[in-house]
C-alpha positions in Angstrom: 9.9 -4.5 19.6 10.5 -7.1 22.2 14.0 -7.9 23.6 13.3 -11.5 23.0 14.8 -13.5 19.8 13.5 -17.1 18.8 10.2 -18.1 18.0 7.2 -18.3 19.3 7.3 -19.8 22.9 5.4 -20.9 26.0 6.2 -19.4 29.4 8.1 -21.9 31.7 5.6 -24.5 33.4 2.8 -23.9 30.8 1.2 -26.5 28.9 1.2 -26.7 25.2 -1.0 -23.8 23.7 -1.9 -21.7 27.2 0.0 -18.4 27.2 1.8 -18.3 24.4 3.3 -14.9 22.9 4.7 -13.4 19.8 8.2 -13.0 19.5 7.6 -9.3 17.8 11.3 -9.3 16.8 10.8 -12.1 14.2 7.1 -12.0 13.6 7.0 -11.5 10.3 3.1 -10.3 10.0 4.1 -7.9 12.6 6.8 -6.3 10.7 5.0 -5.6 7.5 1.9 -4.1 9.5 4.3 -2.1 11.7 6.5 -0.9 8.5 3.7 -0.1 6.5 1.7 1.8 8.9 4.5 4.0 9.7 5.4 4.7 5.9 1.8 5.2 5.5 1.3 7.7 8.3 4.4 9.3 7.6 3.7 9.6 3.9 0.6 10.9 4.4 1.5 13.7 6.5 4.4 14.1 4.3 2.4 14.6 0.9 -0.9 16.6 2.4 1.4 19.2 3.8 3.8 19.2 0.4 1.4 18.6 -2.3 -2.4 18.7 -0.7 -3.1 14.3 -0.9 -3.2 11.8 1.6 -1.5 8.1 0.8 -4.5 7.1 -0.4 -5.3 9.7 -2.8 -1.4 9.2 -4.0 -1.8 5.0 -4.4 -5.0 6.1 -6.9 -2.8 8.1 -8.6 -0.2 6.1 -8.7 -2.4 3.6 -10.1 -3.6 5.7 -12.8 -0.6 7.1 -14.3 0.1 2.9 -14.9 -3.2 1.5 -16.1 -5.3 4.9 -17.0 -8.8 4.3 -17.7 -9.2 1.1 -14.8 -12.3 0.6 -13.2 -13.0 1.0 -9.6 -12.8 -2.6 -8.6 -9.4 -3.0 -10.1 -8.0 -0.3 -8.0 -9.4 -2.1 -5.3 -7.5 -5.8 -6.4 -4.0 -3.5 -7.0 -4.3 -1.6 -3.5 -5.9 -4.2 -1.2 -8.6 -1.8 -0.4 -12.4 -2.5 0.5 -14.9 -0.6 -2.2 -16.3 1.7 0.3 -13.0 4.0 1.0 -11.7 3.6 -2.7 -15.5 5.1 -3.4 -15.1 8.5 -1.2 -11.6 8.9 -1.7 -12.3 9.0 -5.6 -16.0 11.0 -5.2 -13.1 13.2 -3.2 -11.0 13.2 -6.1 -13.2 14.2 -8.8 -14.7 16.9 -6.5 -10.8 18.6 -6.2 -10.2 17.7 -10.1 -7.7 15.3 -9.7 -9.6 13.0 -11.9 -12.5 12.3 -14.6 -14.8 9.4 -14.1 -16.7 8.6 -17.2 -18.8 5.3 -18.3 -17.2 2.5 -19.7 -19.2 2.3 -23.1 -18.4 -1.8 -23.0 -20.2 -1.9 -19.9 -22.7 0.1 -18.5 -22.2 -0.8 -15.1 -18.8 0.1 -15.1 -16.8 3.0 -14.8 -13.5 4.3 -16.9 -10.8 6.3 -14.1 -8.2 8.6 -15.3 -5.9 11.6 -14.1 -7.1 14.9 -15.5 -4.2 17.2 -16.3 -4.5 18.3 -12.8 -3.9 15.1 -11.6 -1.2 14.2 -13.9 0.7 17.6 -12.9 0.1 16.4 -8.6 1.4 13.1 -9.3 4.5 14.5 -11.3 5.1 16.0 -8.6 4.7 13.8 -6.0 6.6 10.7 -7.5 9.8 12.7 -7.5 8.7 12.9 -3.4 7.6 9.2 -3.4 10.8 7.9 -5.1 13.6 10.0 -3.1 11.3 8.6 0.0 12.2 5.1 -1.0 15.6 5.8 -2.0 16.2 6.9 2.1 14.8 4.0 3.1 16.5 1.3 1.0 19.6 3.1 1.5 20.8 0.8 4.4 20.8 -1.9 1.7 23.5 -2.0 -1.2 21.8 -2.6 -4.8 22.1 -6.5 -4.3 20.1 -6.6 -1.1 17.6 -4.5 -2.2 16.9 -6.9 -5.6 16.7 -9.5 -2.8 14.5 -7.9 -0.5 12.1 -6.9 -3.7 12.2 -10.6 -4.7 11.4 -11.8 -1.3 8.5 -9.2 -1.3 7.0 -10.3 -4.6 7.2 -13.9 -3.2 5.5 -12.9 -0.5 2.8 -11.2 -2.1 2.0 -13.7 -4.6 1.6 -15.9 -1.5 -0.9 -13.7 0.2 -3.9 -16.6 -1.2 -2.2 -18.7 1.3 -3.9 -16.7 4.3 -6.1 -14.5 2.9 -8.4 -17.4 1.3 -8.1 -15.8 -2.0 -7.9 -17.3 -5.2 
């Protein structure tokens, strides 16, 4: 990140709008990409080499072991992910037999997900992984700050309508 603090600012001589630049070292949109694409990467490497998923695959799963028997499109509202890659990475899924995809007999048009014992055993295993993973990272944060930072987070989130022109 940049060596600059502040806000965003103008270069000197510059009128109002030409030229401006992020300050990355209080951009807040910036941190949260940057943070979670590094988890991300990192966790993907991470749980493909230990355990044979990606991030993605492990956020279904995750997912699953919560709310078994959701549809596709709530995965999607949960995880912030368009329908197309939640698609593959479940046709993926079901292909490895990491879960069972049936039809939801209220509806027709929708499907019922859920872990097969399979995937119940992988994400056993990988949550111990997942949670000693967030446990180093919160770590330079006592119990107090890390309630705070949570709080913050949920804030945050429950914002996200505010820019994302949800509803």
């Amino acid at each position: 990140m940049s060596e600059t603090k502040g806000t965003p600012r103008e270069p000197e001589g510059q009128g109002r709008g030409q030229d401006l630049t992020l300050d990355l070292d209080r951009y807040v949109p910036a941190f949260i990409t940057f943070i979670a694409n590094k988890l991300s990467n990192s966790a993907t490497a991470f749980y493909q080499r230990s355990f044979g998923v990606n991030v993605t695959e492990w956020r279904i799963m995750s997912l699953l072991a919560i709310e078994p028997g959701i549809p596709a499109s709530r995965i999607c509202s949960v995880i912030g992910f368009d329908k197309g890659p939640v698609s593959r990475t479940l046709t993926l899924m079901k292909s490895r037999g990491l879960i069972a995809i049936r039809n939801d007999p209220q509806d027709g048009r929708s499907h019922s997900i859920s872990l097969t014992a399979k995937g119940r055993a992988t994400h056993d295993k990988v949550i111990v992984a997942a949670l000693e993973r967030e446990r180093r990272l919160l770590a330079c944060l006592d119990k107090n700050e890390q309630e705070v930072l949570i709080a913050l987070l949920r804030r945050i989130h429950d914002n996200l309508d505010a820019v994302t022109g949800g509803s």
